[in-house]
Legacy VTK file of the C-alpha trace (Angstrom):
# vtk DataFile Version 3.0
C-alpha trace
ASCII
DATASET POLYDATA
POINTS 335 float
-18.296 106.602 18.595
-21.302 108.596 17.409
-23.944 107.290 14.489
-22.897 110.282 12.415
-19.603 109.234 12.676
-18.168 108.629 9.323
-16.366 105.471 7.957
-15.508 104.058 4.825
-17.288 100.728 3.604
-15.144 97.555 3.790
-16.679 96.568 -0.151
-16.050 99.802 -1.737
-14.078 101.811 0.222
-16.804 104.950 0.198
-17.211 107.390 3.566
-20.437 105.876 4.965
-21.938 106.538 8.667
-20.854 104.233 11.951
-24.562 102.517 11.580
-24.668 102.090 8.418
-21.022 100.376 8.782
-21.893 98.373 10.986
-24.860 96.934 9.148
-21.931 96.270 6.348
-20.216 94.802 8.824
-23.008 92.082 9.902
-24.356 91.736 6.579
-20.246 90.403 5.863
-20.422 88.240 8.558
-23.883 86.425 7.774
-22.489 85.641 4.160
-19.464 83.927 5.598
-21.316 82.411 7.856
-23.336 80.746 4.984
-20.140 80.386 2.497
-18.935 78.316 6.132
-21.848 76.217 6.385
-22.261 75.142 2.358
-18.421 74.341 2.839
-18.890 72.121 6.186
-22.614 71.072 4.131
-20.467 69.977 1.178
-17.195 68.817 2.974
-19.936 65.755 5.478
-21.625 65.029 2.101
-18.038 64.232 0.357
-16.478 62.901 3.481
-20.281 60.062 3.703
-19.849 59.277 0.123
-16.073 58.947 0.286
-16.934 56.339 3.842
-19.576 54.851 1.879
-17.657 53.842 -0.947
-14.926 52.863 1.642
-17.380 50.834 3.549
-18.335 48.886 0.212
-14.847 48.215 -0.814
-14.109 46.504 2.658
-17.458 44.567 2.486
-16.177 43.344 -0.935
-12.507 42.354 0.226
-13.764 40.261 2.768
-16.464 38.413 1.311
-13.757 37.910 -1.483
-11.236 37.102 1.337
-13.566 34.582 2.892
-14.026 32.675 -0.231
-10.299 32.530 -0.670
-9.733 31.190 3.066
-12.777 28.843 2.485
-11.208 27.997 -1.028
-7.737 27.000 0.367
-9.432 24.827 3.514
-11.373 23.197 1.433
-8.977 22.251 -0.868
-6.606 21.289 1.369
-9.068 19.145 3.075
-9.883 17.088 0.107
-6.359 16.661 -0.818
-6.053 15.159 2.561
-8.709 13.204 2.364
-7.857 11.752 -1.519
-4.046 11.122 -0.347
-5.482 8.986 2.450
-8.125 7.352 0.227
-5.385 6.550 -2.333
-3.534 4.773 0.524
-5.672 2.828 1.168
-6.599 1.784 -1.890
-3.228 0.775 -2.781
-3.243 -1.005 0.116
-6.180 -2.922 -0.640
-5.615 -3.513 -4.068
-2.624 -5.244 -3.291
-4.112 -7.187 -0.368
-6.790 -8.562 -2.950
-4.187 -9.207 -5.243
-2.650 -11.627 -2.641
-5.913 -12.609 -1.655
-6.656 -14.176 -5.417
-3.655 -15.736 -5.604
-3.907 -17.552 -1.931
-7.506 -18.619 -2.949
-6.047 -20.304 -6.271
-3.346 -22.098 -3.805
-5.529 -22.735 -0.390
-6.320 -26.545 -0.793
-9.259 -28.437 0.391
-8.607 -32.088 0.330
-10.943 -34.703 1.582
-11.177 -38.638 1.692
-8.234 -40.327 0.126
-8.193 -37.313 -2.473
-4.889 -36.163 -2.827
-3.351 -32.607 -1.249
-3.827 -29.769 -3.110
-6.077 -31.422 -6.390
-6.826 -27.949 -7.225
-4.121 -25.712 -7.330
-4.134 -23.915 -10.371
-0.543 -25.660 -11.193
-0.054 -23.438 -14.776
-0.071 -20.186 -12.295
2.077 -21.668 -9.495
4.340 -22.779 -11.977
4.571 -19.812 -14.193
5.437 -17.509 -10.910
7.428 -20.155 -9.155
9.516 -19.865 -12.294
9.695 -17.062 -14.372
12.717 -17.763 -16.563
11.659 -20.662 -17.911
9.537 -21.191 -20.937
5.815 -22.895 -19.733
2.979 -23.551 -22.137
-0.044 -25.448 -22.235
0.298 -28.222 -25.303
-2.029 -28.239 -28.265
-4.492 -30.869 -28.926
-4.076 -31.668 -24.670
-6.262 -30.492 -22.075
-4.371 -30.294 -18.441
-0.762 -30.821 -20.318
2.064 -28.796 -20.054
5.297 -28.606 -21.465
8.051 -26.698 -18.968
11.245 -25.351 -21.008
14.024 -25.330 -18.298
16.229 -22.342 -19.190
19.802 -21.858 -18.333
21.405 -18.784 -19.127
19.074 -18.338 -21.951
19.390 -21.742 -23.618
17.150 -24.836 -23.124
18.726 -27.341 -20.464
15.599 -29.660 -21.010
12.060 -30.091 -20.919
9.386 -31.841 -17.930
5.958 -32.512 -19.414
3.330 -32.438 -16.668
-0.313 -33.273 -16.704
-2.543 -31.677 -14.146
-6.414 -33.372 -15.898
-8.472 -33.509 -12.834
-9.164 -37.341 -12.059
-11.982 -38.839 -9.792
-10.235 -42.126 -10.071
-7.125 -44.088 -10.592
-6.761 -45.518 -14.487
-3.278 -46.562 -15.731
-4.231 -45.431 -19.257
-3.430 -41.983 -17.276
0.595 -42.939 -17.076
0.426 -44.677 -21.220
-1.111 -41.273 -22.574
1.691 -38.877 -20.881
4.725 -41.586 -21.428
2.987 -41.266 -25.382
3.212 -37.878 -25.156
6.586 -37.315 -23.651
8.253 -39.705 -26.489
6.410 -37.164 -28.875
7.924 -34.163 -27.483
11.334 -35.778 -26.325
11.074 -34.268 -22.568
13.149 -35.419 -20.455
10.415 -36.193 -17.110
6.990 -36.953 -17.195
4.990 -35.605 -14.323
1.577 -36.928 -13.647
-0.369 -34.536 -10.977
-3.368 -36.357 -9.460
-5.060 -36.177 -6.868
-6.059 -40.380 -6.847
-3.481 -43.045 -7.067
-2.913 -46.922 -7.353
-4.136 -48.998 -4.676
-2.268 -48.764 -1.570
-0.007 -46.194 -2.919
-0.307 -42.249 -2.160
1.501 -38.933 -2.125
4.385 -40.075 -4.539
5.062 -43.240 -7.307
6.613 -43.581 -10.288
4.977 -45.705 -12.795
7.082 -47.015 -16.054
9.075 -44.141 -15.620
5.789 -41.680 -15.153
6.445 -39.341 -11.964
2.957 -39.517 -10.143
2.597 -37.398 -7.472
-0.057 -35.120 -5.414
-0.638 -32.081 -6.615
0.494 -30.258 -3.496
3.807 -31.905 -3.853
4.193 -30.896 -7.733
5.966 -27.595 -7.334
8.925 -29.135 -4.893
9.084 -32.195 -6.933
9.419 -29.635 -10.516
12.661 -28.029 -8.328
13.925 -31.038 -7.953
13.901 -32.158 -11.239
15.240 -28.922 -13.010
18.110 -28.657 -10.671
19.316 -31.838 -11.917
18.349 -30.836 -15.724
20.796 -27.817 -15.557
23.276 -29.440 -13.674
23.623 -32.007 -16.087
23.172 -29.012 -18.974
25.994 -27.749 -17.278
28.119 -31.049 -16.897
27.456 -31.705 -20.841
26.758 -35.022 -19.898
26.416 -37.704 -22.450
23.021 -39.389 -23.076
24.636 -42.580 -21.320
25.970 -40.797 -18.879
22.309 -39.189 -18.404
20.609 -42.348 -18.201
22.445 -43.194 -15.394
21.947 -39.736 -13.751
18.042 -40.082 -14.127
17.987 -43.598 -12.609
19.875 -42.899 -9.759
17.543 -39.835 -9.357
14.454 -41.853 -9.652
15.596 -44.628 -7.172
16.294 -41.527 -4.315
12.806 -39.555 -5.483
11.642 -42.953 -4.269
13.422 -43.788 -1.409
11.464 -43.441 2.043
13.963 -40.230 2.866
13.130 -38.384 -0.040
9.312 -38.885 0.394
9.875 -37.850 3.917
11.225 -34.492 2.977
8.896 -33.390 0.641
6.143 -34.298 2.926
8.142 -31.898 5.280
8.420 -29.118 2.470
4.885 -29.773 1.598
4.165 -28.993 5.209
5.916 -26.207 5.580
4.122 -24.698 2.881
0.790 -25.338 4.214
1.933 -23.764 6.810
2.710 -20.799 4.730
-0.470 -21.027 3.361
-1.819 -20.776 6.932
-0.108 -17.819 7.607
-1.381 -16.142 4.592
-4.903 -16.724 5.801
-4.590 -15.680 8.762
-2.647 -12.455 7.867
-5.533 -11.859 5.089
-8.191 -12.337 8.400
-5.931 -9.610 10.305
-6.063 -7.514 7.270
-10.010 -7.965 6.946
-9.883 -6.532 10.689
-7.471 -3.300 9.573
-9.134 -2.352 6.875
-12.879 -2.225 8.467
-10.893 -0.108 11.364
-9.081 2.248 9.051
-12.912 2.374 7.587
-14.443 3.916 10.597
-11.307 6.075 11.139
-12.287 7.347 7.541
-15.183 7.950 8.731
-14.599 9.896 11.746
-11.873 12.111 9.826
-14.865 13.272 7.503
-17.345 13.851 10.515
-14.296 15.970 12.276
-13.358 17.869 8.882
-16.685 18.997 8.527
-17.380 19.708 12.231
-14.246 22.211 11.333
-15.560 23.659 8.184
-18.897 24.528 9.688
-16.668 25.946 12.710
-14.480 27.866 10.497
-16.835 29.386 8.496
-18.479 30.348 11.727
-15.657 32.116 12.750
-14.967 33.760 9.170
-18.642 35.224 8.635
-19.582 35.946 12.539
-19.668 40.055 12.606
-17.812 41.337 15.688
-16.639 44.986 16.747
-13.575 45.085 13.661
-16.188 44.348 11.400
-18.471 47.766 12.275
-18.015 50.908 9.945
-14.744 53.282 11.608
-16.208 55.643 14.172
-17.070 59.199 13.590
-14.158 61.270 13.553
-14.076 65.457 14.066
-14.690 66.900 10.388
-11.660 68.992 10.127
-9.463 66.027 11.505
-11.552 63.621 8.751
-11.040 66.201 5.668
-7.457 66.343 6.371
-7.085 62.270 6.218
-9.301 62.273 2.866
-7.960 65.180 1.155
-4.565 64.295 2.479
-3.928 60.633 0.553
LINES 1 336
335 0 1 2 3 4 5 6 7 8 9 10 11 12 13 14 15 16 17 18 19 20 21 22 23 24 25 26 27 28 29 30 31 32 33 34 35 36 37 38 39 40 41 42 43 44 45 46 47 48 49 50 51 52 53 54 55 56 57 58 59 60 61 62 63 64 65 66 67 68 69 70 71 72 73 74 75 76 77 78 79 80 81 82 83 84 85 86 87 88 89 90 91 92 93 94 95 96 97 98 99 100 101 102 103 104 105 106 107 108 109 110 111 112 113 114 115 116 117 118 119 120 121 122 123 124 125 126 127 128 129 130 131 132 133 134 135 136 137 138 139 140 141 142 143 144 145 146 147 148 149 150 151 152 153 154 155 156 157 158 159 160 161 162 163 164 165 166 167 168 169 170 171 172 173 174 175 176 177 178 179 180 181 182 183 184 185 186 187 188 189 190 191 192 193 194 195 196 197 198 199 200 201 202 203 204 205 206 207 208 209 210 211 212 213 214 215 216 217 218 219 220 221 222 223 224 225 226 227 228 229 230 231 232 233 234 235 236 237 238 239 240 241 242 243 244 245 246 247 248 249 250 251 252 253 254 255 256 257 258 259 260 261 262 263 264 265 266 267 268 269 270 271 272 273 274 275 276 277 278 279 280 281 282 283 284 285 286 287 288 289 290 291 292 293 294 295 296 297 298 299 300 301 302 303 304 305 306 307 308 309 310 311 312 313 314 315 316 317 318 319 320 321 322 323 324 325 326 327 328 329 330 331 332 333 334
């Protein structure tokens, strides 16, 4: 086609020449070419800011996810920890609870002292029995006054003095026989830890019950048995005073003395044990100790490698990839 050629202009619609149409023509294309660019310009601005923003809000969920995670470990390691602690301080407090009350039994006689002069005889009393009535008398130092109960009611009374005593004195047996008419009990039990010459372990003395203190306890059993049995018979005082004589000729006789030695014995022997279980205890608990220990040591070995794991930045941690911009409008613009 010729210059002079006419055709019409693609704005207006006016006959213009070929040349002149086709500067029309290029000066079209130019413009769309730079409408095209600002759009492409303006679409990589939006689609930075919008990967920027999306960039932030990931940095912000998983520092806030970390904390979480490092929240819950934590927590859940302390509770582990306290619920062991606690164990093992119930343990031990209950241990040391035995403990005091073996150290008030555990005897340590020596010479021609008596066994067991000092056993705390009001508390191995009280929990040998609970359901009777046991108080220290007024006005008298190492006296006390044991209500035998039977179903509630009184089925007599043992008065008992435990005074410490270097040496034998039979103004010891007058006092608690005194005593014992004052309070109408029924036995008189003198705990001492010295006795008459060329007696030991177990006498009676004008009607006085003297025995060692680490035979007191077996010797009490004795006696209330036959207080509620006799409760329970409804004897009559007659028929009581023959009771308690024939009971004080067997406490005694050489076969009685011979048992409680063998009771008393026995619950050395018990004692024994106790010590030796309290030794074995010593041992568990200074082992459980360094397993304590260790736990904490491993715990936090974890932490630290946990929170290595949690904050280390690896490949899914890196901003997305580029993506082609028409591909990356259409997922923006799209949601």
């Amino acid at each position: 086609m010729s210059a002079s050629a006419v055709e019409h202009c693609p704005w207006c619609g006016s006959p213009i020449t070929h040349a002149k149409f086709l500067k029309v023509q290029a000066a079209i294309r130019e413009d769309e070419r730079k409408k095209l660019a600002e759009i492409e310009r303006a679409e990589k601005a939006k689609i930075a800011q919008q990967l920027e923003l999306l960039k932030k809000s990931f940095d912000e969920q998983r520092r806030k996810d970390l904390a979480d995670a490092r929240r819950i470990y934590e927590k859940d390691r302390q509770n582990a920890l306290l619920k062991k602690e606690a164990e093992f301080a119930r343990e031990r407090e209950a241990m040391q609870k035995r403990i005091a009350e073996m150290s008030r039994r555990v005897k340590k006689a020596g010479g021609e002292i008596g066994e067991g002069a000092e056993l705390d005889l009001y508390e191995e009393l009280r929990g040998a029995f609970p359901d009777d009535n046991l108080v220290r008398v007024k006005g008298k130092p190492g006296v006390l006054l044991l209500d035998v109960r039977y179903k509630g009611k009184s089925a007599g009374k043992i008065i008992i003095d435990s005074t410490p005593r270097a040496a034998w004195q039979h103004a010891f047996v007058t006092k608690l026989r005194q005593a014992q008419t004052e309070i109408a009990a029924d036995h008189a039990v003198l705990s001492t830890p010295v006795f008459p010459a060329g007696k030991r372990e177990l006498v009676i003395e004008s009607g006085v019950i003297v025995v060692a203190p680490a035979r007191v306890r077996p010797m009490i059993e004795v006696l209330r048995k036959a207080l509620i049995a006799m409760h329970v018979a409804k004897l009559s005082d007659a028929e009581r005073a023959d009771k308690l004589g024939r009971l004080f000729r067997f406490i005694t006789s050489p076969s009685f003395k011979r048992k409680l030695g063998e009771a008393s014995d026995l619950a050395s022997e018990a004692l024994e044990i106790d010590v030796q279980e309290k030794r074995a205890h010593d041992t568990v608990w200074k082992k459980r100790g360094t397993v304590l220990t260790r736990i904490r040591h491993i715990l936090r070995d974890i932490d630290t490698d946990v929170s290595a794991i949690i904050e280390a930045k690896d490949e899914s941690d890196e901003p997305p990839a580029p993506v082609p911009l028409r591909a990356a409008a259409y997922r923006v613009t799209s949601k």
